[in-house]
N, C-alpha and C positions, 0 to 999 in steps of 0.2 A: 320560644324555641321554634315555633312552627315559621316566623319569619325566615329564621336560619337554614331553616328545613327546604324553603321554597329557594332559598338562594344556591343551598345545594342540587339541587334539582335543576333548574335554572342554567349553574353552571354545568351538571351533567348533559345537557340539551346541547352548550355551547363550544364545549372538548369532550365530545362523546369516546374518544380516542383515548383518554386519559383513564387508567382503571379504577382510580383510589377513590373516586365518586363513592361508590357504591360502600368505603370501610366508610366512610364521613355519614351517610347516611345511616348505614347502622350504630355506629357508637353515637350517634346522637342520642337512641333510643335509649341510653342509659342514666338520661336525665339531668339533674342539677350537679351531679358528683365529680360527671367527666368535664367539670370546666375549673376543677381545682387538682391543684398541683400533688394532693393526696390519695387521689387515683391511681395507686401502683401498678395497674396493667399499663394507665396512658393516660392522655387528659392533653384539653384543646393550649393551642397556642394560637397569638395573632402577631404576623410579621408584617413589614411595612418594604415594599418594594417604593422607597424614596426616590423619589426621580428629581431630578434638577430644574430648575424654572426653565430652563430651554428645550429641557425631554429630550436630552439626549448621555445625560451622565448619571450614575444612581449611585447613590452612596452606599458602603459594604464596610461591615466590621471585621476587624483580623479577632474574630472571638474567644475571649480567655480560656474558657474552659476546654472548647473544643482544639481552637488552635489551628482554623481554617476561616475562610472569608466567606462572609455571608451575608446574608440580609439584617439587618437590624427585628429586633423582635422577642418576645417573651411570654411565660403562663399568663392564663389567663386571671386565675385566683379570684373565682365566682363568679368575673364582670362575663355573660352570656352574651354581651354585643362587642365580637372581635373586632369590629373593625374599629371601634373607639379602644381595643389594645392593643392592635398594631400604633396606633395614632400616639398614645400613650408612650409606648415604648421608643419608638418612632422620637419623640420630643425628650424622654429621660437620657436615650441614648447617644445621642447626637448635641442637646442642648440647641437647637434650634427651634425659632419660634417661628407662628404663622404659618405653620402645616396644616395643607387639610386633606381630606383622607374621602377618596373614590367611595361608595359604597357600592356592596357586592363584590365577593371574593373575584382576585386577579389570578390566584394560583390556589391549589389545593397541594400540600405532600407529607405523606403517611411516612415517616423514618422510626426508628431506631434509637434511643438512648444510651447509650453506655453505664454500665453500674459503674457508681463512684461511692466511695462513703458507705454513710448508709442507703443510700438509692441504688435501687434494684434497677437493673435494665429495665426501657419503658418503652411505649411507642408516645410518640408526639403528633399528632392529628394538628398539624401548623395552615391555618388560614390567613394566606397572604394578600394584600390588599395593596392598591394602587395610592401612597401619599407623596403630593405635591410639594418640594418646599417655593418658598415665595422668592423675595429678591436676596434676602439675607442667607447664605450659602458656609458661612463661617462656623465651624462644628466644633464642641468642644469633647472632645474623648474621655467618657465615662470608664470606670472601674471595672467595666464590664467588659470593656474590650481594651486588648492589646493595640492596635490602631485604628482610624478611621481613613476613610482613602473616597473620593469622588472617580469612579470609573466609568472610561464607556460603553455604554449597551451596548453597541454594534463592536466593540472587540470581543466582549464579555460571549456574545453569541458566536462569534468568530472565534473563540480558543478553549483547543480540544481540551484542555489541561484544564479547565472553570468547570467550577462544579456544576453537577447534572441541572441542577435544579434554578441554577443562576441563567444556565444557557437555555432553558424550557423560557424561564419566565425574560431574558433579552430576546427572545426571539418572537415570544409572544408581543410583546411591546413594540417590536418593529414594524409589527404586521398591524399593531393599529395606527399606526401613522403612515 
């Protein structure tokens, strides 16, 4: 955890501007628990901001449960190295092979859960990560999402109507190139 620790910290240094640094840091200190999906207050997630072998289109789910487009991504369920669960999730969701996955968080965001079922409203502590796919681009649409769609970043940051956090992290992405 302390590697994690220093990558949050890290990233606080690098988007000092961003506030949620500071929840990540603390709900770290809650140990092995908060990276399983049994953590009724909240518990980590790792998302995969897929980008396309040209770096200029990232793949987004129309996600079932929620019913909005997003980044590809899921619980962590004890693995305490997100960025092999974005990467994970990243290849179950999409079915694409030959991804590799940035290390060090690309994005940090602290949301909100919805009660369903039996799940109680939660927070989602989601560490999102930079994964590459290679030359094979052909995605096959998991049970998990309602579609898959190849977009691109510079509209993605360009339209008011994309979710906050898509146009945080298009924008960010344009700034590194």
């Amino acid at each position: 955890m302390s590697a994690l620790l220093a990558q949050f910290q890290h990233y606080g240094q690098q988007w000092p501007h961003e506030g949620d640094v500071s929840h990540f840091i603390d709900f770290l200190a809650g140990g092995q628990q908060v990276f399983l999906r049994e953590s009724l207050e909240g518990h980590f997630t790792g998302s995969a901001w897929l980008v396309s072998a040209d770096g200029e289109r990232v793949l987004l789910t129309h996600h079932r449960k929620l019913s909005r487009w997003l980044q590809l991504g899921g619980h962590a369920d004890g693995d305490m190295d997100l960025s092999q669960v974005a990467l994970r999730e990243a290849e179950e969701e999409s079915g694409l092979t030959g991804l590799n996955v940035e290390l060090g968080p690309f994005d940090l965001d602290r949301h909100r859960i919805p009660a369903r079922a039996q799940e109680p409203e939660h927070w989602h502590y989601d560490v999102r990560y930079v994964v590459r796919a290679g030359a094979n681009e052909a995605f096959e649409v998991s049970e998990e999402s309602h579609a898959l769609a190849w977009r691109s970043i510079r509209e993605i940051a360009d339209d008011p109507a994309s979710d906050e956090s898509l146009r945080r992290m298009a924008s960010k992405w344009l700034q590194r190139s």
